[in-house]
C-alpha angles and dihedrals in degrees: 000000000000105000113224140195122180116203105199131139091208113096080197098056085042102061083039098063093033080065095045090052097044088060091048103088086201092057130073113175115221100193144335113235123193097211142009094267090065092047100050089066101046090048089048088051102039151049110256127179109171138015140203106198133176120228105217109051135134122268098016127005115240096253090055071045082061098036097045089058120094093205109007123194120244111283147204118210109227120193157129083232133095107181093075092063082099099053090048097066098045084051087054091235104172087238151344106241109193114209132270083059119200130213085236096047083041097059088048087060091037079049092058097050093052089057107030116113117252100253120188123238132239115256101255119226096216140024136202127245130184111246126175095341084308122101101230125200118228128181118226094218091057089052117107099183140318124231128202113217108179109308091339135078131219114217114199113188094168092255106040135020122205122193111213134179104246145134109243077229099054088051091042077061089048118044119064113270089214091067105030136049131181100225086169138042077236103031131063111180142206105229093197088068090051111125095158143016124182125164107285092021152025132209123242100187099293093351143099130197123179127255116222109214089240094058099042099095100047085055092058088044 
């Protein structure tokens, strides 16, 4: 089954495409969210395989939805607007529905899906967290280390810090490995920042974060 998730802040479009998907025997829809926020943390916690996302929506469009993702899912552009047709398709969305969208119009996306090529995505710079109800960009390269305290993460970046809700295991999948290395059940760390490394610890700058024995030799490969 095809695991699906729709992003809409229409009540309206939602209950539209639930139907649709209902009446697809490939597809199976795991939640409706009303805004990107609610999306990013389904998409963190589950397995998604194909999303129908509207473009105008509060807090990120659905196309700064696309480009904050690391590894997005596939996904189908859903809107009452024609001028991001063009965008779509330089974001390799599957397909552009126009609303109202139309069971018939709908299997010709699902269609698509089911034959387009796997094609692998461009590293991303940067990634979104939730802070404080907000989704905050923050750029990896900016990023000193990150700490887990309990079921949230501390993210230093030298001039801000932002707590997010988040599992150590869930950031080690989305940040790049060629940049970052948990050196630590508690510390992930941005090798890039490293002035120093001695046996139980390694400098960041002015900083010092603690080596555990079993991570000490993926941090020197």
């Amino acid at each position: 089954m095809i695991q699906c998730l729709i992003v809409d802040d229409e009540p309206l479009a939602q209950q539209i495409l639930e139907n649709h998907i209902l009446q697809t025997p490939q597809l199976q829809l795991v939640q409706k969210c009303a805004n990107s926020l609610e999306a990013f943390e389904v998409i963190h916690r589950e397995k998604i395989d194909l999303l129908f996302l509207d473009i105008r929506m509060p807090i990120l469009s659905g196309i700064e939805f696309i480009q904050s993702l690391k590894n997005p899912p596939a996904f189908i552009f859903t809107t009452a607007f024609s001028e991001y047709a063009v965008m779509s398709y330089e974001l390799q969305a599957v397909d552009y529905l126009l609303k109202p969208i139309t069971y018939e119009r709908f299997q010709v996306s699902v269609a698509k899906f089911l034959k387009q090529p796997i094609v692998p995505q461009a590293e991303k710079s940067y990634s979104y967290f939730k802070v404080n109800g907000k989704l905050i960009k923050v750029e990896h390269a900016a990023i000193i280390y990150v700490q887990s305290v309990k079921d949230y993460l501390l993210i230093n970046t030298g001039q801000s810090k932002y707590i997010t809700h988040m599992t150590m295991k869930s950031l080690v999948e989305l940040l790049p490995s060629t940049l970052f290395r948990r050196v630590h059940r508690s510390f992930l760390i941005n090798v890039s920042h490293i002035t120093a490394i001695s046996k139980s610890t390694i400098e960041l700058g002015k900083t010092r974060v603690p080596v555990g024995e079993k991570y000490r030799q993926n941090l020197l490969h």
